[in-house]
C-alpha positions in Angstrom: -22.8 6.8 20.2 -21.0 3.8 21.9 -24.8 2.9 23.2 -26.3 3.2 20.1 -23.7 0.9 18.8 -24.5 -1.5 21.6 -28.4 -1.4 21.0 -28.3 -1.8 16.7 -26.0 -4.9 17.6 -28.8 -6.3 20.1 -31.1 -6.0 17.3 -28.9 -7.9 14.9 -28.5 -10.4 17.1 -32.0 -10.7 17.5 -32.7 -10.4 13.7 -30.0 -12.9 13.6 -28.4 -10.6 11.1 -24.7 -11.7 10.4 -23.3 -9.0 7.7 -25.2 -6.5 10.6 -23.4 -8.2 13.3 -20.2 -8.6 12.3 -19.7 -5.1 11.1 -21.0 -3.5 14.3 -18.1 -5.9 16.1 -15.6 -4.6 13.8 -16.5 -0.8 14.6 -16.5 -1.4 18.4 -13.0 -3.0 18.4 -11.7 0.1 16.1 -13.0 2.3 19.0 -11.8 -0.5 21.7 -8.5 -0.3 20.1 -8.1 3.5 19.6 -9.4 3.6 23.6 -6.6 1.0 24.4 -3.9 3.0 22.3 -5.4 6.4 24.3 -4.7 5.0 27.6 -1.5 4.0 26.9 -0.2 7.5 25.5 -2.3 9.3 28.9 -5.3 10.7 27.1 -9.1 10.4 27.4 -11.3 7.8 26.0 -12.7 7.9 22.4 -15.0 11.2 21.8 -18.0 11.3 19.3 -16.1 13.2 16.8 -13.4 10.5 17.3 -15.6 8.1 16.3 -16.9 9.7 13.1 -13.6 10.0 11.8 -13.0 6.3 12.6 -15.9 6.1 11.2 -15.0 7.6 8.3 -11.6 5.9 7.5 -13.4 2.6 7.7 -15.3 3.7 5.2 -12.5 4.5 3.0 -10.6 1.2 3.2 -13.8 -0.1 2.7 -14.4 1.7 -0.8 -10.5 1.2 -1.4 -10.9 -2.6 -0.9 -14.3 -2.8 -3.4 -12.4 -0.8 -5.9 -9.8 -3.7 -5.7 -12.1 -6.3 -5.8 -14.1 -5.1 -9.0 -10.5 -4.7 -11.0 -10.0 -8.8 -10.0 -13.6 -9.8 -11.0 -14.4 -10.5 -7.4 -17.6 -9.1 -7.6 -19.3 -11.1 -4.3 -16.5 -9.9 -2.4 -16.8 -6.2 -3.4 -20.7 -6.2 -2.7 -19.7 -7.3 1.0 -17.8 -4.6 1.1 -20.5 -2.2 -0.4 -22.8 -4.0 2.0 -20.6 -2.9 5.3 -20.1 0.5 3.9 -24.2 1.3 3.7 -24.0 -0.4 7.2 -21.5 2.0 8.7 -23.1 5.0 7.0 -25.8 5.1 9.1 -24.2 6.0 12.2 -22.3 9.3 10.7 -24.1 12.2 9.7 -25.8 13.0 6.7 -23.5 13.9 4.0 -23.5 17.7 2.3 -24.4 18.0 -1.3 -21.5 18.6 -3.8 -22.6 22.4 -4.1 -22.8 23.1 -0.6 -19.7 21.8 0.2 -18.4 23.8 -2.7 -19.9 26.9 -0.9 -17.9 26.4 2.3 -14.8 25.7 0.9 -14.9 29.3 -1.1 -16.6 30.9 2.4 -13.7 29.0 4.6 -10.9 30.6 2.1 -12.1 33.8 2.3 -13.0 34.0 6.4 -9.0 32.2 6.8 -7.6 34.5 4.3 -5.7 31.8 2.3 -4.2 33.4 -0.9 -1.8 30.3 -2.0 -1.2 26.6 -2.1 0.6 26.8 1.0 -2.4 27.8 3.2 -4.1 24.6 2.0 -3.8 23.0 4.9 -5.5 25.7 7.5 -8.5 25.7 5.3 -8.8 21.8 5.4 -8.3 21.8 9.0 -11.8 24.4 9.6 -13.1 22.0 7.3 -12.7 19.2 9.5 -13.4 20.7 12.9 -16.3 22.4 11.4 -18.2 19.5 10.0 -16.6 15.9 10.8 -18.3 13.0 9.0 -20.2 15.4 7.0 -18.4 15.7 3.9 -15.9 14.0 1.7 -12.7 15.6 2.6 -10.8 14.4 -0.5 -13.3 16.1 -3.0 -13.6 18.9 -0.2 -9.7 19.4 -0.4 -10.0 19.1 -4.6 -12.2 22.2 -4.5 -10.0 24.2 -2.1 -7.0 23.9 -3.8 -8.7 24.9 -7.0 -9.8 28.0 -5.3 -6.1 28.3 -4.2 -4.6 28.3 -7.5 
């Protein structure tokens, strides 16, 4: 992934593509920093499933930020944001429809035997080892716990 990164920002540059640009810097200096913060605590450089999920959390604050911006009437600043998001999405893996998702979540609780709130957190985690960057895990956790309760 960390050459792909490399090439899409060669072809911004070349395009002379700022939004492009500066948001392919921003992703490689999360994954610089999350490589720096590895090294220090002993462990190996940034995987590909590490990067989806940073991936993934920029995304978030990204959305999180937008939200703000729209409730302030700052709507330029909220379309950048949109802007970075469509930018970053293209790098993680297609995302499951809604009623697929829905379908693992009831075939993870039955294969993990979950019968109560309290096994919430063994489902998510099959969940997220079995398909990072592939779903919304906040919806994804929504429809376990209704299948919990």
């Amino acid at each position: 992934m960390r050459e792909r990164f490399t090439e899409t920002l060669k072809d911004a540059i070349r395009a002379k593509d700022t939004r492009r640009m500066s948001t392919l810097r921003l992703i490689q200096a999360a994954i610089k920093d999350r490589d720096i913060a590895n090294r220090g605590a002993g462990k190996d450089p940034v995987s590909d499933e590490d990067i989806l999920q940073i991936l993934t959390k920029m995304i978030k604050q990204r959305e999180e930020s937008a939200t703000i911006y729209e409730e302030n009437a700052r709507l330029e600043l909220a379309q950048q944001e949109r802007d970075e998001i469509a930018i970053i999405r293209q790098f993680l893996p297609q995302q499951l429809p809604e009623e697929e998702v829905r379908e693992l979540c009831k075939s993870v609780v039955s294969e993990t035997g979950a019968s109560g709130l309290r096994d919430m957190g063994k489902c998510m985690n099959v969940l997220k080892e079995r398909y990072p960057g592939q779903m919304d895990f906040s919806k994804a956790c929504g429809m376990v716990k209704g299948l919990l309760q």
